[in-house]
N, C-alpha and C positions, 0 to 999 in steps of 0.2 A: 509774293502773294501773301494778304493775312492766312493768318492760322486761323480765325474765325469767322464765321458765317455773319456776312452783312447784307446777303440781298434774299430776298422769298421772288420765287418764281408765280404768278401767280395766274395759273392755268383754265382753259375751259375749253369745249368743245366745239367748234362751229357747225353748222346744219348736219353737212355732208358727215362728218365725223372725225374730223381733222384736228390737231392740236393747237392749241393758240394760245397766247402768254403775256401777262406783262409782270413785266418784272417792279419791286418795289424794293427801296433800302428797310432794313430792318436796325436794330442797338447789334452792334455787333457783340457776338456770343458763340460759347464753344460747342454747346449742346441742341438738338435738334427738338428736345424737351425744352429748353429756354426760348424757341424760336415762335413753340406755339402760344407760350404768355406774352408774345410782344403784341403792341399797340398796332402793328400792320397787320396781323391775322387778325383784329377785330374790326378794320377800318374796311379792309379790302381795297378798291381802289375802280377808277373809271374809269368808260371802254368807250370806245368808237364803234357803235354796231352796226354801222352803216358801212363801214369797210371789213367788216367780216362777212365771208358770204352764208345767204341768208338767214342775217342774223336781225336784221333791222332797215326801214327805211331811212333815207339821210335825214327828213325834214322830223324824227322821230328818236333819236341815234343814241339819245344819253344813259349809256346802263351803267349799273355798280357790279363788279365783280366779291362776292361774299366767300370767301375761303373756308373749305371743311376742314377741319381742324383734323381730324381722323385719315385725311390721305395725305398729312403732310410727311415728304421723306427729303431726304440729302440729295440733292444731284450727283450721280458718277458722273468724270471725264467732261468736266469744269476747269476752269485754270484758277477759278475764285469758288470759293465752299461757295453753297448756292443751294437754301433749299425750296422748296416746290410742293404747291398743296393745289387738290382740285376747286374750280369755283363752283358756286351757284349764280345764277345769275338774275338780278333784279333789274325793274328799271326804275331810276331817278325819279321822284317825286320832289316836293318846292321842298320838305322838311326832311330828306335823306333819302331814303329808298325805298320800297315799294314793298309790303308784307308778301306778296304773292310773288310766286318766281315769274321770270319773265316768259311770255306765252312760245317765246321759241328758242327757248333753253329747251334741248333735250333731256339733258340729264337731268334736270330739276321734273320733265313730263315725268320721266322713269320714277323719278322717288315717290309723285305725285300719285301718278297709276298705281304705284307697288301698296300706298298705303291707301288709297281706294278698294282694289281689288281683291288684298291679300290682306284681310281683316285679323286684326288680333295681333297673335305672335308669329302667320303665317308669313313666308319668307321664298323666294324662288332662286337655288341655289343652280350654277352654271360653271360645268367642267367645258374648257375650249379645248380646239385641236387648232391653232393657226398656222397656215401654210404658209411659207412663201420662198422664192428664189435668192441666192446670190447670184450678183453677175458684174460683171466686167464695166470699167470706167466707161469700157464700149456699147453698154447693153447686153454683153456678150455671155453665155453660159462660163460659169465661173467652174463649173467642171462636173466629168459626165459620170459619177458616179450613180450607181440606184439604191433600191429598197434595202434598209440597215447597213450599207458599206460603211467601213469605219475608216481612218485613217491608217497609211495612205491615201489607201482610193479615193477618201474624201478630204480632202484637204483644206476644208471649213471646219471641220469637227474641233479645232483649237476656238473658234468665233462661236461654235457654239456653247461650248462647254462656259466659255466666258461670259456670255451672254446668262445662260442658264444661273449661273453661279452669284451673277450681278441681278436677277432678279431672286436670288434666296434671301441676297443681303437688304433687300427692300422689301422682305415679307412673303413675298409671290411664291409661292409651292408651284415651279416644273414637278413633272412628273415620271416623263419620259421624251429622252432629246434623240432625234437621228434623222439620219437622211431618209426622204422617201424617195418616194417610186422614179420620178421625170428625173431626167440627170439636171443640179445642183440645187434639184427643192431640198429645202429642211421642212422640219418641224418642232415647235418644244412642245408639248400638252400641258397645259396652266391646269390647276386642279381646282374642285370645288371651291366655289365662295361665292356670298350672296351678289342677287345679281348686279346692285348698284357699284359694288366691288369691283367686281369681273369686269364692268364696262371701261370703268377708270385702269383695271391694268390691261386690259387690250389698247386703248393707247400707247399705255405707257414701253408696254413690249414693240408696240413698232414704232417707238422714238427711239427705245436701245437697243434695237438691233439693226436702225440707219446709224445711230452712231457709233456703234462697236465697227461694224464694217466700213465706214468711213476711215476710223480711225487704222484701219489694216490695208486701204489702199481697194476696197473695193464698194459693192452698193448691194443695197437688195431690191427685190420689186414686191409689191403684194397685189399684185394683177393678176386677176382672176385667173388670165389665159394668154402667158407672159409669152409662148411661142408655138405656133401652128403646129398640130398633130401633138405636142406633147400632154403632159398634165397639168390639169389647172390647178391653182391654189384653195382651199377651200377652208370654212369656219367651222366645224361641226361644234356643235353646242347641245352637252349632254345634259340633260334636266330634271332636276326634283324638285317636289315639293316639298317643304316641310312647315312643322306645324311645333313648336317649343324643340325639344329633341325627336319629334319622331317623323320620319320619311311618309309623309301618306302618300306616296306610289308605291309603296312594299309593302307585304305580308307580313307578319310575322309566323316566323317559321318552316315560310314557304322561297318558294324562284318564282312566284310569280308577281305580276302586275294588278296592285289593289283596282278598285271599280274607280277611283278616284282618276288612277292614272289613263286608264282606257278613257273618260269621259274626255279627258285635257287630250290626250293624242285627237280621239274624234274632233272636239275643236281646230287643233291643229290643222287636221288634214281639212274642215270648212272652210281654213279663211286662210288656208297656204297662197292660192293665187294673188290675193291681198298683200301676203307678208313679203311677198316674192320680190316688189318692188322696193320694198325695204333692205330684206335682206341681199338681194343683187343689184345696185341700183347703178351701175354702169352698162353703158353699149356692150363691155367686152365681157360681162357677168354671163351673156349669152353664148360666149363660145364656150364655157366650159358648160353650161347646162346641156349636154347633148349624150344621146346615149353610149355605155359601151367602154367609159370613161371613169364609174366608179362616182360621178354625180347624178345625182337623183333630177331623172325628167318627169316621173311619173307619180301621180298624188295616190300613195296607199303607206301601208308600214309592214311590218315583218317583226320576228327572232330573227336575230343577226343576221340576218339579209340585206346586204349591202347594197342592194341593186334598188330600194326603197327611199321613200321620203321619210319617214320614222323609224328608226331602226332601234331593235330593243338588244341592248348587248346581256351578255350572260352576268348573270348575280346570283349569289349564294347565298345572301340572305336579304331579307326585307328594307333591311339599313341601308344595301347598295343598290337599289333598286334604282334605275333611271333610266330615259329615253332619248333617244339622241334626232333630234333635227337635223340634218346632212345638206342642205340646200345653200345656204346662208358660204359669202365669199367675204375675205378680210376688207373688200371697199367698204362693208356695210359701216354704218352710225350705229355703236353696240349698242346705245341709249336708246335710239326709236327700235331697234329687231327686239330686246331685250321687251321693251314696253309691250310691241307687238303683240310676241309670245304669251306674255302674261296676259294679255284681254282677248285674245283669243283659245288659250288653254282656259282660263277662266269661263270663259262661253259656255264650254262644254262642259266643263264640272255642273254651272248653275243651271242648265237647260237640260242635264242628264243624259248628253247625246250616247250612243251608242257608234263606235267604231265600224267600219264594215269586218268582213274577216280577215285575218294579217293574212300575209302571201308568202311561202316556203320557196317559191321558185324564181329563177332569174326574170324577172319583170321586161328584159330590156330582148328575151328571147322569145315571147311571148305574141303573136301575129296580131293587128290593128281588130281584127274581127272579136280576136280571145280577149283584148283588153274590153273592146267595149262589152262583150257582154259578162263580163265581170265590174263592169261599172269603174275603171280604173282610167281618171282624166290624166290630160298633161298638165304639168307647169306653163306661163305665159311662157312663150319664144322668145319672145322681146322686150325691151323695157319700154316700148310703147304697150305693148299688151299687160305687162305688168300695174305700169297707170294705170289702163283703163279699171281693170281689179281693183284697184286702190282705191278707185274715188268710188265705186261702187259697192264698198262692204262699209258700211256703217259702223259695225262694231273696231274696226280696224282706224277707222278714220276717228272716231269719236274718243279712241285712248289720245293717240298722236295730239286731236286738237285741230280746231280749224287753220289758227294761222301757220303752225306747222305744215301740216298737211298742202295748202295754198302756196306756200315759201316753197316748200320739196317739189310737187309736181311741177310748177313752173320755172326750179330750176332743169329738171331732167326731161320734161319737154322741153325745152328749149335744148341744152345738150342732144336727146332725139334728132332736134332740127337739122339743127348744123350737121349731123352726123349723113342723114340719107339726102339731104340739098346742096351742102357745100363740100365735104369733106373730098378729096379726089383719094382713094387707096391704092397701093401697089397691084394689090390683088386687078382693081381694074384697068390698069397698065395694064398687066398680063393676058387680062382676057380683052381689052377692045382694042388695043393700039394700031394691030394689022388687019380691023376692019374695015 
């Protein structure tokens, strides 16, 4: 194997939110500092976006992939040094490339939106909580440990700590790693950083934690709702704004939530049913929305009430102030939920909306009579019902973009289709076979 780095990985996002790559040789070089003056991070290189899905029509296909020079890092658990930087995405014009990103690049929408939206030196900073399973070559629960068991009991906490430790050396601040609740979910919590940030390492974390686990003889899943009755995996995405160095969702000198932050929750909670599609956009995103389960089915917010769609955690001062969105599953595309967020928190800063009142008490204990006259809706059921929200909020659909928006829905109707017309489930084996 060379000692030095001769290829750049050259990465981008497809619709869905999925990783995609193509690789290019570089001058081979020892440094990862040397890799970003080569002639290949300023060429980028050409894509076929007709076979990525919904990235392009075939008779339309020729994009250039443009490398951010800022996410370039080294590949772990390569047999060849290999480094790897995110794209943007253009498409081919007669004289090179296209000034404007291309219209379904998500990640280029997010930067797009961010500096639309978020005027000046404001910025939307994003702490994750991402869930997800170990399991067996078989599918199988890789073991039935729960909430903080350590080794022993948990006999991943070696894949995690590794994992954890391999995203320090690439910059990414874990925060806190441990088992949760369902026997073999983990968690690592990624810690604040802006949000175009955050999106590029939400990938990047569930590339290295299929291949940490690979590499150890097992797999992970990040399915919503990877086995019936247990817990499902979820995104939680805790949110500030800021503004140069200062938090405007916090006081100074207080625990509370500036007007700034209340107006952006109240957005939230207008265009949730909208985001919903974004943020859950599989069939199985709906088994875990369901009550009782510590995922939010119901559109309100709280102080640390976990039974909420906005949940306000405790802070001590104005600096830490943030609010956490709890709905959002690791299927989502961070690019379009992240844009989401911002043109819908945005909403309600510029329209001044006012929140209803946060709710102290278990939401999910509360009888259909007390919800409704407290004015307290649900989230969509289904990813049909989440569509149909989507193409109906304007403000939601106008960040995204039409041919985004167009590409998405008709891939997840279509998935829809198949799902309640052809799909045959066990579950109905079980229930019609001896009818």
């Amino acid at each position: 194997m060379s000692e030095k780095i001769e290829f750049i990985e050259l990465r981008f996002p497809d619709l869905l939110g999925r990783l995609k790559a193509m690789v290019v040789p570089c001058n081979p070089v020892a440094t990862i500092e040397e890799v970003a003056k080569d002639p290949a991070m300023k060429n980028g290189t050409s894509c076929d976006g007709s076979s990525v899905t919904g990235l392009a029509k075939v008779e339309s296909s020729d994009l250039r992939l443009e490398p951010d020079s800022s996410s370039l890092i080294e590949l772990p658990f390569v047999a060849q040094r290999t480094a790897a930087a995110m794209c943007y995405i253009r498409e081919k014009i007669a004289d090179g490339k296209s000034k404007e990103y291309f219209s379904l690049d998500s990640r280029g929408r997010l930067f797009k939106v961010s500096e639309d939206l978020l005027p000046g030196k404001m910025q939307l900073k994003v702490k994750v909580e991402p869930e997800f399973h170990f399991i067996t070559p078989d599918g199988e629960l890789f073991d039935e440990a729960g909430y903080a068991d350590t080794y022993p009991c948990s006999p991943g906490m070696d894949l995690l700590l590794e994992l954890a430790s391999t995203l320090r050396a690439l910059g990414i601040n874990p925060r806190v790693i441990h088992h949760e609740v369902g026997e073999s979910q983990q968690e690592i919590e990624l810690d604040f950083d802006d949000a175009t940030k955050m999106a590029d390492n939400i990938l990047l974390f569930k590339n290295l934690a299929r291949s940490i686990s690979r590499n150890h003889g097992i797999d992970v899943t990040f399915m919503p709702k990877p086995f019936e009755g247990a817990a499902g995996n979820g995104l939680h995405c805790h949110l500030q704004l800021w503004e140069d160095d200062k938090n405007l969702f916090g006081v100074d000198g207080t625990s509370e939530l500036s007007e700034t932050a209340k107006m952006f929750v109240a957005g939230l909670l207008e265009h949730a049913p909208a985001i919903t599609a974004i943020a859950n956009p599989s069939i199985n995103s709906y088994k875990r929305l369901v009550p009782h389960h510590e995922a939010p089915v119901y559109i309100t917010w709280g102080v640390k009430n976990r039974t909420v769609l906005i949940r306000v955690p405790m802070f001590g001062s104005g600096e830490n102030a943030a609010i956490e969105l709890r709905s959002a599953d690791p299927m989502t595309n961070p690019y379009l939920l992240f844009t989401s967020i911002i043109a819908a928190g945005m909403d309600g800063v510029n329209r001044k909306l006012t929140p209803p009142d946060p709710r102290s008490e278990d939401i999910f204990h509360l009888s259909d009579a007390e919800r409704e006259k407290l004015g307290i809706k649900m989230l969509p059921t289904t990813l049909e019902a989440a569509l149909d929200n989507l193409e109906a909020d304007s403000v939601i659909c106008e960040a995204i973009g039409k041919d985004i928006l167009d590409s998405f829905v008709k891939l997840k109707r279509e998935e829809w289709r198949k799902y309640t017309n052809q799909i045959v489930t066990d579950w109905e084996w079980e229930m019609y076979e001896d009818n």
